[in-house]
C-alpha angles and dihedrals in degrees: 000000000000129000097245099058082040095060096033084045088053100047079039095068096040085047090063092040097060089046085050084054105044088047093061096047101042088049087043093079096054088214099167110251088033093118083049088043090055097046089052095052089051092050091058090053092240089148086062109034130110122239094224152356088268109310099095128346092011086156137093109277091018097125099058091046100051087049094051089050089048091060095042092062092038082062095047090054093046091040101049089028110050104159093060083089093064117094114225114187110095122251087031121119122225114258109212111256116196139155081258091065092050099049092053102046097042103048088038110043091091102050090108081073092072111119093002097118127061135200126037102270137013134320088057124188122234118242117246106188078055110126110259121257136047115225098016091049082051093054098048091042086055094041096053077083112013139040116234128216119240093257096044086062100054084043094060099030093044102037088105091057114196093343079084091054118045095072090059093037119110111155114235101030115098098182085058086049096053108034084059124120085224106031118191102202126037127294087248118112136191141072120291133252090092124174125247090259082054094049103054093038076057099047089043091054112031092068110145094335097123126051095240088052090045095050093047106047090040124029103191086075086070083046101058083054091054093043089052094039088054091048095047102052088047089060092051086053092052096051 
């Protein structure tokens, strides 16, 4: 047999395990709309597609396999790691953590990658009829079929860390700050100083809305970073 079928038999069929994986965990958490959740990702051809233009992933299937690397080191972290679930700051309530919440985050926090490349092998083009965002364009992708948890959603809009932020950052500006898609602060604006009705209407609703709140109150969202940051440089290495 030559080479060539050798070598697209072979990614084929990694192709189809990794699938095969990612089906079973993601029906595994018997969230409702989860079967309609999976179509939809195989219609959009999220099993097949590249990570990136030619960085990481920048392969057929590469997608789905950075996303299910990225969960495998998000559930040694969790696993081995079971307090960075508790909230510690007082007055905070404890958000559930459960192997749910990190099967969902983790394989799904790149959907908004579907359709984003363009051509069969690297280098690939970027779309650009593609929607504009990255996390929040996840989110609202997911969400079309199933409802996140709270803590599914910092996960997912806060798992590039500051590398979401920088680009919208001018210190000094609050309304940059804000109006981010990553914002680094809280949603709040206006000038201090606030009264003690604002404050607590501001406590009771800032929770986790800003990657520095999130962070603090739940450390897992630094862990599914770290996760995708450790995938994805083991995928440079490999390339």
């Amino acid at each position: 047999m030559p080479q060539t079928e050798t070598t697209h038999e072979t990614a084929e069929s990694m192709i189809a395990a990794t699938e095969a994986q990612i089906r079973n965990l993601l029906i595994d958490t018997e969230r409702e709309g989860i079967t309609d959740l999976i179509a939809y990702l195989e219609d959009e051809g999220f099993f097949t597609s590249p990570a990136s233009t030619r960085f990481h992933g920048a392969y057929r299937g590469g997608l789905a396999r950075h996303s299910l690397r990225v969960y495998e080191l998000l559930y040694q972290f969790w696993y081995s790691l079971p307090s960075i679930g508790d909230v510690t700051s007082p007055g905070q309530k404890p958000l559930d953590l459960n192997h749910s919440n990190i099967i969902i985050s983790a394989l799904l926090h790149d959907v908004c990658k579907m359709g984003a490349y363009l051509g069969d092998e690297m280098p690939y083009k970027w779309n650009k009829s593609m929607p504009q965002g990255h996390a929040m364009l996840s989110i609202a992708r997911i969400t079309k079929n199933i409802r996140l948890k709270p803590i599914e959603r910092m996960m997912i809009r806060y798992h590039m860390g500051l590398y979401g932020c920088h680009e919208y950052y001018e210190p000094g500006s609050w309304e940059d700050r804000t109006q981010a898609e990553y914002n680094i602060r809280s949603i709040r604006k206006g000038p201090e100083p606030r009264t003690k009705e604002e404050k607590e209407h501001d406590k009771a609703t800032r929770y986790g809305q800003s990657l520095r709140n999130a962070y603090y109150h739940n450390p897992i969202v630094k862990f599914i970073y770290f996760a995708d940051e450790a995938a994805t440089a083991e995928e440079r290495t490999g390339e």
